[in-house]
C-alpha beads as a LAMMPS data file, in Angstrom:
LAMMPS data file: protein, C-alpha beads

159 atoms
158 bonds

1 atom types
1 bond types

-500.0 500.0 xlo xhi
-500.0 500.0 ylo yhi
-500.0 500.0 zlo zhi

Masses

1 110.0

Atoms # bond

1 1 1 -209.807 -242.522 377.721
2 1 1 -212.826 -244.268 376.307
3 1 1 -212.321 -248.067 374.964
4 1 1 -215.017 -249.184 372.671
5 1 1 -216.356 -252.812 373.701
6 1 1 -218.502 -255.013 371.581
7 1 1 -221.353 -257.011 373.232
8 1 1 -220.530 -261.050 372.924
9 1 1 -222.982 -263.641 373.609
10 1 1 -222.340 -267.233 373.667
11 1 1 -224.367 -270.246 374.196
12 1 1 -222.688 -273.209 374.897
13 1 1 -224.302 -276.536 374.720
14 1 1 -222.335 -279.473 376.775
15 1 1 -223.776 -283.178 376.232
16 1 1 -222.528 -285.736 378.889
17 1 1 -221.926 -289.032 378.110
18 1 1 -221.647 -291.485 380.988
19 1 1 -222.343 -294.958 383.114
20 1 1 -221.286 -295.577 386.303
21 1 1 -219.995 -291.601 387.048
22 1 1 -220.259 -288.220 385.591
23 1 1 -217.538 -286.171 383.763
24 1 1 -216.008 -283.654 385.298
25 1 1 -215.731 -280.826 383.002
26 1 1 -214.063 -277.155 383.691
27 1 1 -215.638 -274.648 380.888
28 1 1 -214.115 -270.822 380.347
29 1 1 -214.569 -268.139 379.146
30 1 1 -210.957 -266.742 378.413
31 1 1 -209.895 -267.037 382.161
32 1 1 -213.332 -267.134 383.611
33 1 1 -214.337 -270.324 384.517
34 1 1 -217.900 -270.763 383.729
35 1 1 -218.547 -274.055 384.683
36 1 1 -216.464 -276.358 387.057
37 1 1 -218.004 -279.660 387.881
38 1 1 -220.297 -282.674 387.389
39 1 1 -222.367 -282.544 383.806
40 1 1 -224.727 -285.139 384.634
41 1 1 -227.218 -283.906 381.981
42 1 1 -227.316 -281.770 378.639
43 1 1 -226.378 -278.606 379.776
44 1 1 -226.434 -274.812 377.472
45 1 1 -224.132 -272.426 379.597
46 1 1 -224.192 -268.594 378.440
47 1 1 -221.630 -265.659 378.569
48 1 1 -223.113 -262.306 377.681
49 1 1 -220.205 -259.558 378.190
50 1 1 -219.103 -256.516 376.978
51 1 1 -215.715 -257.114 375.463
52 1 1 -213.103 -254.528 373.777
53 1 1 -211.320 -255.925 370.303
54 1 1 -209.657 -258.542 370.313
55 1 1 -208.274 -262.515 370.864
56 1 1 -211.245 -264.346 372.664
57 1 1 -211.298 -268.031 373.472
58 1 1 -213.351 -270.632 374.819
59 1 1 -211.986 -273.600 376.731
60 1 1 -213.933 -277.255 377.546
61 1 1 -211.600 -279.378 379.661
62 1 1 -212.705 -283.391 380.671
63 1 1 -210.908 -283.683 383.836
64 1 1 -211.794 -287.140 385.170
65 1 1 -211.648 -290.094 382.249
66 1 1 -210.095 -293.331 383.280
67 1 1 -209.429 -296.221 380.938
68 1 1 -212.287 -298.355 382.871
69 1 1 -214.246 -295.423 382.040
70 1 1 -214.534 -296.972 378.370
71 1 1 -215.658 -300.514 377.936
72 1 1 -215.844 -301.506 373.987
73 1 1 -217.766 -304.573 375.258
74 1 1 -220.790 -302.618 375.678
75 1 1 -220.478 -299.737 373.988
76 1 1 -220.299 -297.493 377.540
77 1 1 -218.052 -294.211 377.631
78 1 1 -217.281 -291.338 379.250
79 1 1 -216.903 -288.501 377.251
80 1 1 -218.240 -284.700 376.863
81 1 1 -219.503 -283.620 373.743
82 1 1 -219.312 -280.313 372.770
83 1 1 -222.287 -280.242 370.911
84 1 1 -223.071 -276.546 369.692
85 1 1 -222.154 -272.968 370.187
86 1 1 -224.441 -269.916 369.534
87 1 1 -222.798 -266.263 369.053
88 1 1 -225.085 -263.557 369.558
89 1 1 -228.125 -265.523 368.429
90 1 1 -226.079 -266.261 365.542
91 1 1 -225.855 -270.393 365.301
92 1 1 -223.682 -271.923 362.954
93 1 1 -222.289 -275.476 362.807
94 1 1 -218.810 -274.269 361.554
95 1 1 -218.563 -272.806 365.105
96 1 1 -217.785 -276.092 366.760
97 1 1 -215.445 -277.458 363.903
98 1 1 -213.239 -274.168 364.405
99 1 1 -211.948 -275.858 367.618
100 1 1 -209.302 -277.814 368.499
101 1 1 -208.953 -281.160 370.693
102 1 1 -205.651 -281.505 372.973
103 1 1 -206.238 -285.049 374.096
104 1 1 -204.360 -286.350 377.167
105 1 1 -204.074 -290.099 376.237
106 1 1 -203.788 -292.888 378.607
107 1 1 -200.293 -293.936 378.561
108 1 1 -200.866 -297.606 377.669
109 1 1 -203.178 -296.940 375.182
110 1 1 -200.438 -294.374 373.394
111 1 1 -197.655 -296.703 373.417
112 1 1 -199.988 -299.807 372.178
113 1 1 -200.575 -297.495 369.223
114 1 1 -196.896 -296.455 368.977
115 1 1 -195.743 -299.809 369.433
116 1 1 -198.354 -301.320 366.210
117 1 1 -197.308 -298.424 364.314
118 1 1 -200.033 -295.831 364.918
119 1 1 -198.680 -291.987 365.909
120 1 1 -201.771 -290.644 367.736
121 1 1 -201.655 -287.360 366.820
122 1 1 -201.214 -284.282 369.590
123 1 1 -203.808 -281.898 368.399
124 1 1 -207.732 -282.962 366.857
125 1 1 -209.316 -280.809 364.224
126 1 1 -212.945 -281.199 363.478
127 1 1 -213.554 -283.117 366.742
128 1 1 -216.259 -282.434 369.429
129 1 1 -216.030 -285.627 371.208
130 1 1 -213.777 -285.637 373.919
131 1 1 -213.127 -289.265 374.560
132 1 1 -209.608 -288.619 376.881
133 1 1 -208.937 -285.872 379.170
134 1 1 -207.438 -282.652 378.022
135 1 1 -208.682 -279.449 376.370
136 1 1 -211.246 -278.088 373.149
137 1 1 -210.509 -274.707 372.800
138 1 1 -212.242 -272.202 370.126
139 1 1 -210.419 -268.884 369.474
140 1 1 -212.173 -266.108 367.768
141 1 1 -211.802 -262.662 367.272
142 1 1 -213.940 -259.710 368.839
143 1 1 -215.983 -257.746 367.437
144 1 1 -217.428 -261.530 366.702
145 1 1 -219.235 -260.151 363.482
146 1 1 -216.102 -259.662 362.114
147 1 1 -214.917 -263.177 363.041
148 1 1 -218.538 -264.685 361.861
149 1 1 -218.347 -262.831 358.327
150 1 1 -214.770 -264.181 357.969
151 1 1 -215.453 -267.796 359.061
152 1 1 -218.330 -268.269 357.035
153 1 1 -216.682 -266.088 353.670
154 1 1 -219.077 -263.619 353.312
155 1 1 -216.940 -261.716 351.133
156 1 1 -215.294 -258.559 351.235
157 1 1 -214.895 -256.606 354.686
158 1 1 -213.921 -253.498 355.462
159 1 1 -212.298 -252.898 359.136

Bonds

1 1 1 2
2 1 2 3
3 1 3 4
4 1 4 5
5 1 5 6
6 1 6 7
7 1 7 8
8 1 8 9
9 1 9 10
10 1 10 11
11 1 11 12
12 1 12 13
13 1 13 14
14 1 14 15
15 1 15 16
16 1 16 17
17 1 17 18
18 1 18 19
19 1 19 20
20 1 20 21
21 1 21 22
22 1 22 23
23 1 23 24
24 1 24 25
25 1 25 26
26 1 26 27
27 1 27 28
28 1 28 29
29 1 29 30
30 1 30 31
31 1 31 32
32 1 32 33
33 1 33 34
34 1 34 35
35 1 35 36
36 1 36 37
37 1 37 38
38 1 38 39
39 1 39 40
40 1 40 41
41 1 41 42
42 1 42 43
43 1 43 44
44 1 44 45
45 1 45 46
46 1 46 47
47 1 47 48
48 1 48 49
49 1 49 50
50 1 50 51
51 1 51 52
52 1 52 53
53 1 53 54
54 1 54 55
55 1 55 56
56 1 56 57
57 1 57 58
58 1 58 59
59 1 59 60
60 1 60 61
61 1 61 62
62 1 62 63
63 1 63 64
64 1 64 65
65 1 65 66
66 1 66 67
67 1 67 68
68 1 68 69
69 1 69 70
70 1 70 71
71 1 71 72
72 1 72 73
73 1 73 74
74 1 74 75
75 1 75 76
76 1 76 77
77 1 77 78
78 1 78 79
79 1 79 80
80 1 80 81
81 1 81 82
82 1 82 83
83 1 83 84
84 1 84 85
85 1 85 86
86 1 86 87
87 1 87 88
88 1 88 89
89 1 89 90
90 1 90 91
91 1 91 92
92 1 92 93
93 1 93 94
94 1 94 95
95 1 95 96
96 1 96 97
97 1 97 98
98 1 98 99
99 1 99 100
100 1 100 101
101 1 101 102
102 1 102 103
103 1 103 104
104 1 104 105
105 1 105 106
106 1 106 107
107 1 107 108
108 1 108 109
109 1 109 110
110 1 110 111
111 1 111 112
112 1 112 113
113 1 113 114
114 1 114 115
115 1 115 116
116 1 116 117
117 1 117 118
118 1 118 119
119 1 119 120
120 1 120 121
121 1 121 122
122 1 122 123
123 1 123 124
124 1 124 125
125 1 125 126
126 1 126 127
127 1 127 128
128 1 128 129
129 1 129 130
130 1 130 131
131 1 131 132
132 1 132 133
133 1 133 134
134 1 134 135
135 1 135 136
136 1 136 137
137 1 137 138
138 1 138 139
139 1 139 140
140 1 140 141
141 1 141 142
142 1 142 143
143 1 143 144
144 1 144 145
145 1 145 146
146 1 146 147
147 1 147 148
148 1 148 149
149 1 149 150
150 1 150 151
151 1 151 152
152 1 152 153
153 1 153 154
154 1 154 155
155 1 155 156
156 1 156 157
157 1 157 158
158 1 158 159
């Protein structure tokens, strides 16, 4: 039996932001790591598969924040920013705002916020800085046209 697939191209663009020593970032592709290590510069990492219908995701995981990672005194950081995604040569900024930010927050930060009345929340829409370890993901759907036309309500579809 013959499964149709449906050619998916993404471009992701990482920015690293950093002082004294690089983030450590894991990027996938569904369950194929892409990327796993050091983003000491602006990096665009592409996927180009042949997929059949269906869920897709892509992950970007900051593995290595510590709180002295962050000094307010200066301004310094460590962070990655997920800065834009291309689909099939398609670019959109709505792309990167579809994701969602599972931050991993430092325990004494969390319960300083807790404690002056502040409930951090668990999950971040609309954010492409990731300031504390833990996960972005995107989910889509393939064929990625489909998604696309949805996302950015082109109207009326017919499956």
């Amino acid at each position: 039996m013959h499964i149709k697939t449906h050619r998916l191209r993404a471009d992701v663009t990482l920015k690293s932001v950093w002082h004294n020593d690089p983030p450590e970032v894991c990027l996938k592709f569904m369950d194929k790591i892409i990327y796993h290590g050091d983003l000491r510069c602006d990096t665009t990492f592409t996927v180009d598969e042949k997929m059949p219908a269906g869920p897709g995701w892509i992950t970007v995981d900051l593995l290595n924040k510590q709180p002295t990672d962050t000094c307010s005194e200066t301004g310094r950081d460590k962070a990655i920013i997920v800065d834009s995604i291309v689909f099939n040569n398609i670019p959109s900024p709505k792309y990167v705002w579809e994701g969602l930010y599972t931050p991993k927050y430092h325990e004494e930060w969390y319960q300083q916020q807790v404690a002056q009345g502040n409930q951090p929340e668990s999950v971040l829409k609309y954010h492409n800085y990731l300031g504390w370890n833990g996960e972005w993901r995107l989910d889509f759907s393939i064929p990625i046209f489909t998604w696309i036309h949805h996302l950015e309500d082109l109207g009326w579809i017919y499956d």
